[in-house]
C-alpha positions in Angstrom: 17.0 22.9 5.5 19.1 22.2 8.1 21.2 19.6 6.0 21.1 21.5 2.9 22.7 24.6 4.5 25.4 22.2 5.9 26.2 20.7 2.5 26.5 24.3 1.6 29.1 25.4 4.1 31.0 22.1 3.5 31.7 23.2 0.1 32.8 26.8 1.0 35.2 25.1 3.2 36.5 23.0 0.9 36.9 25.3 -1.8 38.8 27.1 0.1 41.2 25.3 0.8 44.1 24.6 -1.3 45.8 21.6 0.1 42.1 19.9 0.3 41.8 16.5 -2.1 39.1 17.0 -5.0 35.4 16.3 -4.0 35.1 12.8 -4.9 33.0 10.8 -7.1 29.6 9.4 -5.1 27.5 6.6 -6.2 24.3 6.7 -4.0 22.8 3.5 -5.5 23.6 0.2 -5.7 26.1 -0.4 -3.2 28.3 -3.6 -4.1 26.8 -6.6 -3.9 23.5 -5.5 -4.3 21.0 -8.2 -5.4 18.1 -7.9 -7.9 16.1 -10.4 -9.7 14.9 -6.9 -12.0 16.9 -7.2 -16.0 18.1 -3.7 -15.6 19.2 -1.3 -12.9 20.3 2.4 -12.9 23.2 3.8 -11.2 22.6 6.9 -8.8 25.4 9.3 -8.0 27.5 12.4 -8.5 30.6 14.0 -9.6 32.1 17.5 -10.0 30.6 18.7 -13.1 33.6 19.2 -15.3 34.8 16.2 -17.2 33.1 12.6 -18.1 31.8 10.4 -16.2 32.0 6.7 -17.1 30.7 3.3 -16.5 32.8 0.2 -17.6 34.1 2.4 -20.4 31.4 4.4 -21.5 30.4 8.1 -21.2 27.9 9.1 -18.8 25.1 11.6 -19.6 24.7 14.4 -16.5 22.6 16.8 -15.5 24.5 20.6 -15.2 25.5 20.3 -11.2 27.0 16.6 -12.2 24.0 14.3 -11.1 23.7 10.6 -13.0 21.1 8.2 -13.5 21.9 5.9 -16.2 20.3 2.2 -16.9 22.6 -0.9 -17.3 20.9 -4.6 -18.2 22.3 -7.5 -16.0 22.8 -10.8 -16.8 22.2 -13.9 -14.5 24.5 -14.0 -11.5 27.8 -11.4 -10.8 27.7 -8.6 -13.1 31.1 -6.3 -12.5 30.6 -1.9 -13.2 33.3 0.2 -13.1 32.8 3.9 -12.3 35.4 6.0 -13.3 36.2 10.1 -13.5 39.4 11.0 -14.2 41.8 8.9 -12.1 39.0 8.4 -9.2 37.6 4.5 -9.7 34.7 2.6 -8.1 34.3 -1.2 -8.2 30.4 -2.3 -8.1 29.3 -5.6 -7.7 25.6 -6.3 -8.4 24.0 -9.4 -8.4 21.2 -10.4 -10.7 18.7 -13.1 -9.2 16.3 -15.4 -11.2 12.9 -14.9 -10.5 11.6 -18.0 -11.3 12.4 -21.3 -9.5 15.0 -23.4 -10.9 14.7 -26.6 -12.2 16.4 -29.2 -9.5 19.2 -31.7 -10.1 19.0 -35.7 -10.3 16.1 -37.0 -8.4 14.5 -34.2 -5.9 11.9 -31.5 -5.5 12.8 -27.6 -6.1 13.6 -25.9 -2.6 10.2 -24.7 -0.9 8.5 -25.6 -3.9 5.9 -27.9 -2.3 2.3 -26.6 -1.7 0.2 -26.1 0.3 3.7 -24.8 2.9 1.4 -24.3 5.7 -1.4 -25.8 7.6 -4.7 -25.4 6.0 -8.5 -26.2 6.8 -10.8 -26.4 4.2 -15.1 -27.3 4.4 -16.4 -30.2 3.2 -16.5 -30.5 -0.9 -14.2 -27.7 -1.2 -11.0 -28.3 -3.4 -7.7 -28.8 -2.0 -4.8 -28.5 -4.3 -1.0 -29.5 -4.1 1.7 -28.1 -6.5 5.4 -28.9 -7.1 8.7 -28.6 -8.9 10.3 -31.7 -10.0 12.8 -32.3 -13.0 10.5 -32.5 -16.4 9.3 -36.4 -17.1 8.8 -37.5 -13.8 6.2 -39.4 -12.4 4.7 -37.0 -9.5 1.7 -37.4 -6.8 0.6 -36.9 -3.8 -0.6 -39.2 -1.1 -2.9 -38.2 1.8 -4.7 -39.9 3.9 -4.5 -43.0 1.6 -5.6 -41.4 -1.2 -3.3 -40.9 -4.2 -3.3 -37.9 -5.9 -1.6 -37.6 -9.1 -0.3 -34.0 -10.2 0.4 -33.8 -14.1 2.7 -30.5 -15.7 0.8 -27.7 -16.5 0.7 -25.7 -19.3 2.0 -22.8 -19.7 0.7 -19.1 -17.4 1.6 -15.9 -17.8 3.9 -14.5 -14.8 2.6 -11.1 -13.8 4.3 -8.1 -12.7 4.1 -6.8 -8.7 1.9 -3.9 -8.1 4.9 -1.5 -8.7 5.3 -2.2 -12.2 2.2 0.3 -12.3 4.6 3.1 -11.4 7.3 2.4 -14.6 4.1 1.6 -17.3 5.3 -2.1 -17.7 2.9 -3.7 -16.5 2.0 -6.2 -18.6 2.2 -9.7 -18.1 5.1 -12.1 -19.9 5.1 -15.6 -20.2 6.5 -18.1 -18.0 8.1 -21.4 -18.6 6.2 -24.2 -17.0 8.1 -26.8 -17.4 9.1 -28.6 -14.0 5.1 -27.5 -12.8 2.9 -30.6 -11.4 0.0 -29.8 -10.0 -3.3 -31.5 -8.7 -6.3 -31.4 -6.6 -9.0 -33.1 -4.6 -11.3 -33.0 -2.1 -12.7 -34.0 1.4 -16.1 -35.1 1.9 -16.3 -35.3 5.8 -14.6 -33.7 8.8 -11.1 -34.9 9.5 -7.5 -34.5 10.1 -5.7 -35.7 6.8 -2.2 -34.7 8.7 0.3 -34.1 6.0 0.8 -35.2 2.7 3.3 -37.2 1.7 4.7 -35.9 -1.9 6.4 -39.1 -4.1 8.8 -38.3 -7.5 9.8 -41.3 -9.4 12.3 -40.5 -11.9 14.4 -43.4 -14.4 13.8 -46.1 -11.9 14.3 -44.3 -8.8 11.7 -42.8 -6.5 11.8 -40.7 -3.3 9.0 -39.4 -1.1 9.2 -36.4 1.0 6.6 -34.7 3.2 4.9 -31.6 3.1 5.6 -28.9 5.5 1.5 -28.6 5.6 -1.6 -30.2 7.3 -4.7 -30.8 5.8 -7.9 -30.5 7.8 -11.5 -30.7 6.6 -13.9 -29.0 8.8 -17.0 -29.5 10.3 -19.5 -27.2 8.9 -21.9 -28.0 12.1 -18.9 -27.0 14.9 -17.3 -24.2 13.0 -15.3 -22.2 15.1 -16.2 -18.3 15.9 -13.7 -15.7 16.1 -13.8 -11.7 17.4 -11.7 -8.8 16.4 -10.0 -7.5 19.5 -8.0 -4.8 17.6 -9.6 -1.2 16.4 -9.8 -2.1 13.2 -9.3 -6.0 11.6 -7.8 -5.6 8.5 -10.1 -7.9 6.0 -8.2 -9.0 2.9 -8.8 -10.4 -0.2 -6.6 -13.8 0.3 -4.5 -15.3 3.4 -1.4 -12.9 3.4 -0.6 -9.2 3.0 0.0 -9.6 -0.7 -3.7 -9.4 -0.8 -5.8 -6.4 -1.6 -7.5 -4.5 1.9 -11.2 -4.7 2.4 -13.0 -2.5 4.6 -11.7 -3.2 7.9 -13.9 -4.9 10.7 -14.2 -2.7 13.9 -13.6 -4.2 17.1 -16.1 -6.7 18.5 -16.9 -7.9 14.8 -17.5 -11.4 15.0 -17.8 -13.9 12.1 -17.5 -17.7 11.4 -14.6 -19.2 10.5 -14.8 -21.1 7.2 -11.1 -21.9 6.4 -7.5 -21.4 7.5 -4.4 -21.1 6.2 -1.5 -21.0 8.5 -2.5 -18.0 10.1 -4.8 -16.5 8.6 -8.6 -17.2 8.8 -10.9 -16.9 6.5 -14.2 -15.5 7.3 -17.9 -16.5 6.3 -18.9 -12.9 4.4 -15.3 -14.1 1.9 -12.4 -12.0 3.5 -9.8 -13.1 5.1 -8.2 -11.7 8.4 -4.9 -12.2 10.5 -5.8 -14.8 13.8 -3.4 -12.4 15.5 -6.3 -9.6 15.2 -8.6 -11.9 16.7 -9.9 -14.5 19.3 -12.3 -17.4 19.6 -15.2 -17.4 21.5 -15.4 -21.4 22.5 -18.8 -22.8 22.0 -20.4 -20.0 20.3 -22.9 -20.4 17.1 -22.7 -18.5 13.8 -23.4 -15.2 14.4 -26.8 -14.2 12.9 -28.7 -11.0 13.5 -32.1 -9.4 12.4 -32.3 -5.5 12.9 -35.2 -4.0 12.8 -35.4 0.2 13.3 -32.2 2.8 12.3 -31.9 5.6 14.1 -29.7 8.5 13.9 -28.7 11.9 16.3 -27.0 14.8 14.8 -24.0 16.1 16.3 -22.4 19.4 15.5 -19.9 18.0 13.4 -21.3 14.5 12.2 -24.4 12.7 11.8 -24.3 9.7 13.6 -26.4 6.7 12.1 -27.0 4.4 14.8 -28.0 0.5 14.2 -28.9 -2.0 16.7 -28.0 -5.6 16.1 -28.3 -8.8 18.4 -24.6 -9.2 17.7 -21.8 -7.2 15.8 -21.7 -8.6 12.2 -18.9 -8.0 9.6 -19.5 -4.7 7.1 -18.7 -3.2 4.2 -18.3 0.4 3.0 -18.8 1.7 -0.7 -18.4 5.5 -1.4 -18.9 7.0 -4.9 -21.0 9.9 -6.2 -23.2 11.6 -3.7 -23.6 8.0 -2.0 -22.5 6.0 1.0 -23.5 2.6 1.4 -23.5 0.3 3.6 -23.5 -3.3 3.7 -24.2 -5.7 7.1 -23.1 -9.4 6.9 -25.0 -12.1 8.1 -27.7 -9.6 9.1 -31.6 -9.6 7.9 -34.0 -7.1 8.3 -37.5 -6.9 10.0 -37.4 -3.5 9.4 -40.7 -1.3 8.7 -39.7 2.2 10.3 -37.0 4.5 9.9 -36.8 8.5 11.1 -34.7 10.7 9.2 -35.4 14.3 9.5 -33.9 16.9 6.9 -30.5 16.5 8.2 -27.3 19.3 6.7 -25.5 15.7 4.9 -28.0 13.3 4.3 -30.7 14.0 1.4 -32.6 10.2 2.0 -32.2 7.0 3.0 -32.5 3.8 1.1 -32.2 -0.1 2.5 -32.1 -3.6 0.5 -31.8 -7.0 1.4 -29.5 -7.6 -1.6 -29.5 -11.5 -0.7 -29.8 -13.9 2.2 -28.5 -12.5 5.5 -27.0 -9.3 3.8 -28.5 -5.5 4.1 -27.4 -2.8 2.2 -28.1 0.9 3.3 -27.2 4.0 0.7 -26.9 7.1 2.0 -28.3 9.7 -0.4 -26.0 12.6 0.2 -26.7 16.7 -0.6 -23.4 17.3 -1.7 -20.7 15.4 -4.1 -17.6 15.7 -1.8 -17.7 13.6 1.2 -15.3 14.4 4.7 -14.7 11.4 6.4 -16.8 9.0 8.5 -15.6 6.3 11.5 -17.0 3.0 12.1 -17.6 1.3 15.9 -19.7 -1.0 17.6 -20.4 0.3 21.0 -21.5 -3.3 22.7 -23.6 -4.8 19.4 -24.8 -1.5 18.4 -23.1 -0.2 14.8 -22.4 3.4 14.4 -21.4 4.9 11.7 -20.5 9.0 11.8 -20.6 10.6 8.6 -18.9 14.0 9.1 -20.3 17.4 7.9 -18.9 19.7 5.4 -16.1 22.1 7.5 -17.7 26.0 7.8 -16.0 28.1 5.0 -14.0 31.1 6.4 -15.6 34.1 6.0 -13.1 36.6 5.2 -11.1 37.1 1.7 -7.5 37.4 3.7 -8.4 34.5 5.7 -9.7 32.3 3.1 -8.8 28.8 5.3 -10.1 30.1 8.4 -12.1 26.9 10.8 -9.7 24.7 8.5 -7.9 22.5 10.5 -5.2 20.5 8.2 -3.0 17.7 9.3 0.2 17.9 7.1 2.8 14.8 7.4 6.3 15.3 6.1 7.0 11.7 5.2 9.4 9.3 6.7 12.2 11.2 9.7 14.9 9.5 12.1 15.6 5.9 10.9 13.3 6.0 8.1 15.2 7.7 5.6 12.8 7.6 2.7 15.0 7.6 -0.5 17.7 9.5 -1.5 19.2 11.7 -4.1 22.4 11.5 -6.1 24.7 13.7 -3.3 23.0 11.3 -0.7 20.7 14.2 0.6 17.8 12.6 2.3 14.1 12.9 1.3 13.0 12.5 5.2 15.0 15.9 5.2 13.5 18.0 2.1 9.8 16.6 2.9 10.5 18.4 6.9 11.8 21.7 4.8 8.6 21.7 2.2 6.0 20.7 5.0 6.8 23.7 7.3 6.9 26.1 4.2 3.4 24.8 3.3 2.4 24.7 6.6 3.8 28.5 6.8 1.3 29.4 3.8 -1.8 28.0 4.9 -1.4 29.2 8.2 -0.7 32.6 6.3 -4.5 31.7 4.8 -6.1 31.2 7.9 -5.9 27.5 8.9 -4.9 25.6 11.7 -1.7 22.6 10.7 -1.0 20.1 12.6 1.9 18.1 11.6 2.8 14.7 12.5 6.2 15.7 13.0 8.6 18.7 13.8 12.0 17.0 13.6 13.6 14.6 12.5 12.7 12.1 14.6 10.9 8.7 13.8 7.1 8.3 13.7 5.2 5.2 12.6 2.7 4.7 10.1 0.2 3.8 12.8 0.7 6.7 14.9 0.4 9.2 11.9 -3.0 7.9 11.3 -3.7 7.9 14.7 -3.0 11.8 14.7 -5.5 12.0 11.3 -8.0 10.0 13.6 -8.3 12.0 16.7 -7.4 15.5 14.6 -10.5 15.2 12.0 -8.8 17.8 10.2 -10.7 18.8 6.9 -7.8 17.6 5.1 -4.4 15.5 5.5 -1.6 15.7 2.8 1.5 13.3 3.3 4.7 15.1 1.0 7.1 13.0 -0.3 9.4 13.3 -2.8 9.8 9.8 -5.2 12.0 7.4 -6.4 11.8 4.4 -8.7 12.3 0.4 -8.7 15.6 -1.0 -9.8 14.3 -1.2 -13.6 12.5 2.5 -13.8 14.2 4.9 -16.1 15.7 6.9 -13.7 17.0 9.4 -15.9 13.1 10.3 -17.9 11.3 9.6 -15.3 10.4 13.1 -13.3 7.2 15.1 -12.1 4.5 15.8 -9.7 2.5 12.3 -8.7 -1.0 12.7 -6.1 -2.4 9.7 -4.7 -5.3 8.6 -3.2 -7.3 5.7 -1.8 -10.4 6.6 -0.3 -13.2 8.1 -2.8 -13.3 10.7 -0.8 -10.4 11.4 -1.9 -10.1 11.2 -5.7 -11.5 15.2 -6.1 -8.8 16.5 -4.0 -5.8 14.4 -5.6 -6.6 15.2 -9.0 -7.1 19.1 -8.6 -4.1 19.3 -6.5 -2.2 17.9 -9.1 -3.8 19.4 -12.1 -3.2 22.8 -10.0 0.7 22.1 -8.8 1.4 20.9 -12.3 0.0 24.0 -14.4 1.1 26.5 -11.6 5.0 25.5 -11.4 5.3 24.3 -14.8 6.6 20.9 -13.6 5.8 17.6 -15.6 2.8 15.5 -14.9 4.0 12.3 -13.1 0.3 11.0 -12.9 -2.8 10.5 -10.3 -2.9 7.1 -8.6 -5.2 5.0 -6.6 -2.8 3.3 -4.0 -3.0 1.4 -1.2 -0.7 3.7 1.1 -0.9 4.3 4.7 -1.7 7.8 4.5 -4.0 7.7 1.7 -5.9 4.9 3.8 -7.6 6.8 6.3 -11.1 7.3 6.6 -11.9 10.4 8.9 -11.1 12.7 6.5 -10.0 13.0 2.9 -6.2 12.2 3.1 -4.0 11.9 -0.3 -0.1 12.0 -0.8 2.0 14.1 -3.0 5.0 13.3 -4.5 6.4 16.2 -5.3 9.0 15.5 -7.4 12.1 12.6 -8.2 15.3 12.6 -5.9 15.9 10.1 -8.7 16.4 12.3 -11.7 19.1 14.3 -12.3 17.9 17.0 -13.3 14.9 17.4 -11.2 16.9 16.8 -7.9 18.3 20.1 -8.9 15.0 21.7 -8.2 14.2 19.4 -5.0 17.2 21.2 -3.4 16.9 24.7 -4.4 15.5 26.8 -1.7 13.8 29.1 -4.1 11.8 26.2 -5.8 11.0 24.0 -2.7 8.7 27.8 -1.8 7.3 27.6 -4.9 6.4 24.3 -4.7 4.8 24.7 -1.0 3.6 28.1 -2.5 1.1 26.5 -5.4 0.2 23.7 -3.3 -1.6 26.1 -0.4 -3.1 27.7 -3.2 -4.4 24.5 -5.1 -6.0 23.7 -1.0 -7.1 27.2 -1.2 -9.1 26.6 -4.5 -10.2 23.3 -4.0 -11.9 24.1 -1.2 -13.9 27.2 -2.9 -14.8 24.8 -5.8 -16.6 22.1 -3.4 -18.0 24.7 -0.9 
């Protein structure tokens, strides 16, 4: 609020003066020279309300305070916008990139087009392919280790769209030109180091070799190395890089078998891959194996702990959905014939499998559909998982959140500015303002908030779900407020989003944003599953609100209208409020 009210008595001031220049005209986004490989972009600003707006000649559609968000298409390389409002100009520069490689000139290879670009090990048998960018006819291939590999043009694959194409609705794949495309493969049959290959382009009579920026290494499936997590939590992936989906992460002391490597990242004998920086190798150890044999468990007075004792720790797996938990060991098989589980206030029964060689699956039967959180450590080689019971409902009608603890994180603050509307008002600033009015309400409601921040002041994404961690709050909300890639339609695009992660989850998101939406009348901007930082952890359901667009016009109105933002913080304590009665 702080800003807001400043933006305020900046205005009085001015408009009170008579000698004072008009307010001038304010394009937010792009700056000049911005660069995009998106076809279209949308310019972001404001004007005084009075009088058109227009860009390279043509009238602007705004909302009633003066707020713009119109689309423009771009061409290949400069394209030149003027902004004009009466006889105030701006010059805009925006650059648009191609997004796929171009073709080179004469006799060469396409910058970094060579593959593999790092070192990689690979087992015996396994493929190993190589891939390039040349000018179309040429003769390409690939030699390594005196073995010629010849890599033919490919036909023609689609190009898909990144992960936030999900958020505009085009997310459909187009087709991609695959002309300039050699590729080919082989493989190793025994352990050695191939070193690098040695890439060769012949082209009208002339030919040039260049090497790879990779080494090839075949391994030795009888002195594979084996590495340890030394971090809290390993982040397991889906392929070697962060462009790859999360797994369930590996708590610290896992220990696995390295079956690959590329540059570096390893890759793990259970499929995942994981960051070497998150981990360490034990010289001279064997694959990890384990048997286990009896389960126990304790119950504490806010978990049940499920205790199981291995020879070492092994990789897991988690799968939540509904009224189940299960989990699956790596590398592990039972010898087990006894396991106590006494009527417990979570856990209705217990089932195990071996699903297949060296992996067991437990499934927690649970009472009640709505799960709160559970951690995962090894303390030495014992695994314990804690699956956290059901917070106590308060008891009195005034007081309806009472023994709620709720950890509420205003997104973004200090450096991280989050994005911004068409005056330039921050959305680290309205999330503060809308986080201690909701934070005002459910306290109003009996609860306890804790909030990752105060001020504006810079907090990371690690240390926010630290707080979540050690808190074990009954619920976490992150509030944001949203924005859209280059090529959304800034302009239509507007409403209440909730997104989750965890299935633990998914209930809360969706009423929470059924509720918001009916209560305040706002559009529906959708429910997400999303791989987000604060929708991530696991010791408590955690989901993130975006509560509206600083992107749109008319919307931003509403993000900056005092009356609205207590609405808004208004219907979301009392969409916690009744989510909590309907999963009591």
């Amino acid at each position: 609020m702080k800003n807001l009210l400043g933006l305020v008595i900046l205005s009085c001031i001015l408009t009170s003066s008579v000698a004072l220049a008009e307010p001038s005209l304010i394009v937010v986004f792009p700056q000049t020279n911005y660069q995009t490989s998106a076809q279209k972009i949308f310019f972001l600003g404001t004007a005084p309300p009075d009088g058109q707006v227009l860009i390279n000649g043509k009238p602007i559609t705004r909302s009633k305070a003066g707020h713009f968000s119109p689309s423009f298409p771009l061409q290949l390389g400069e394209n030149l916008f003027t902004v004009r409002r009466q006889n105030q100009e701006l010059k805009i520069k925006v650059i648009g990139l191609n997004a796929s490689p171009e073709l080179p000139q004469g006799v060469a290879f396409a910058k970094d087009s060579l593959t593999p670009a790092v070192d990689i090990a690979r087992l015996p048998g396994e493929v190993i392919c190589f891939s390039a960018i040349a000018p179309p006819n040429a003769n390409v291939s690939v030699i390594l280790a005196n073995q010629t590999i010849a890599l033919l043009p490919q036909p023609q694959q689609a190009q898909l769209p990144s992960n936030l194409a999900a958020l505009t609705g085009r997310n459909q794949p187009h087709a991609q030109s695959s002309v300039g495309n050699y590729q080919g493969c082989t493989t190793g049959a025994t352990a050695a180091d191939l070193g690098k290959p040695q890439f060769q382009l012949t082209l009208d009579g002339k030919t040039i070799t260049q090497p790879g920026s990779g080494k090839i290494e075949i391994l030795s499936r009888a002195q594979l190395p084996v590495c340890e997590v030394t971090v809290e939590l390993g982040v397991a992936r889906t392929g070697p890089s962060t462009d790859y989906s999360r797994l369930t992460p590996l708590p610290k002391g896992t220990r696995a078998t390295v079956t690959g490597r590329e540059g570096e990242w390893l890759r793990l004998d259970y499929g995942a891959w994981i960051n070497s920086k998150e981990t360490r190798i034990l010289p001279g150890a064997v694959p990890p194996q384990t048997i286990i044999r009896s389960v126990g468990y304790r119950q504490l007075p806010s978990a049940t702990e499920i205790v199981f004792p291995l020879q070492v720790p092994v990789p897991v797996s988690v799968q939540q959905s509904e009224q189940t938990f299960a989990l699956t060991l790596y590398n592990t098989t039972a010898q087990t014939d006894i396991i106590r589980l006494d009527d417990d206030p979570l856990i209705y029964r217990l089932d195990w499998q071996q699903e297949a060689p060296g992996q067991v699956k437990y499934t927690f039967n649970l009472k009640k559909a709505q799960q709160w959180g559970y951690k995962l450590r090894y303390d030495g080689t014992t695994l314990v998982l804690a699956l956290r019971h059901p917070p106590k409902i308060g008891n009195t009608r005034r007081k309806l959140l009472a023994n709620f603890k709720i950890v509420l994180d205003p997104g973004h603050g200090g450096k991280e500015t989050g994005a911004s509307g068409p005056t330039g008002y921050l959305e680290k600033d309205v999330n503060l303002v809308v986080s201690k009015l909701l934070r005002d309400e459910l306290v109003k409601r009996g609860a306890t908030v804790v909030m990752t921040r105060e001020d504006d002041k810079e907090v990371s994404l690690v240390e926010r779900q630290t707080i979540i961690s050690r808190e074990e709050p009954a619920i976490a909300i992150s509030i944001h407020y949203n924005s859209l890639p280059d090529d959304g339609d800034a302009e239509k695009t507007k409403g209440f989003g909730a997104f989750w992660y965890q299935p633990q989850a998914h209930s809360l998101a969706m009423f929470l944003h059924n509720y918001v939406v009916k209560k305040t009348d706002r559009p529906s901007y959708g429910v997400f599953w999303d791989n987000l930082a604060l929708t991530r952890p696991t010791a408590a359901p955690s989901v993130l609100l975006e509560l509206g667009f600083m992107s749109n016009p008319d919307e931003f109105e509403q993000v900056v209208n005092p009356e609205e933002q207590k609405k808004m913080a208004k219907a979301i304590a009392q969409g916690i409020t009744e989510w909590f009665r309907t999963v009591r």
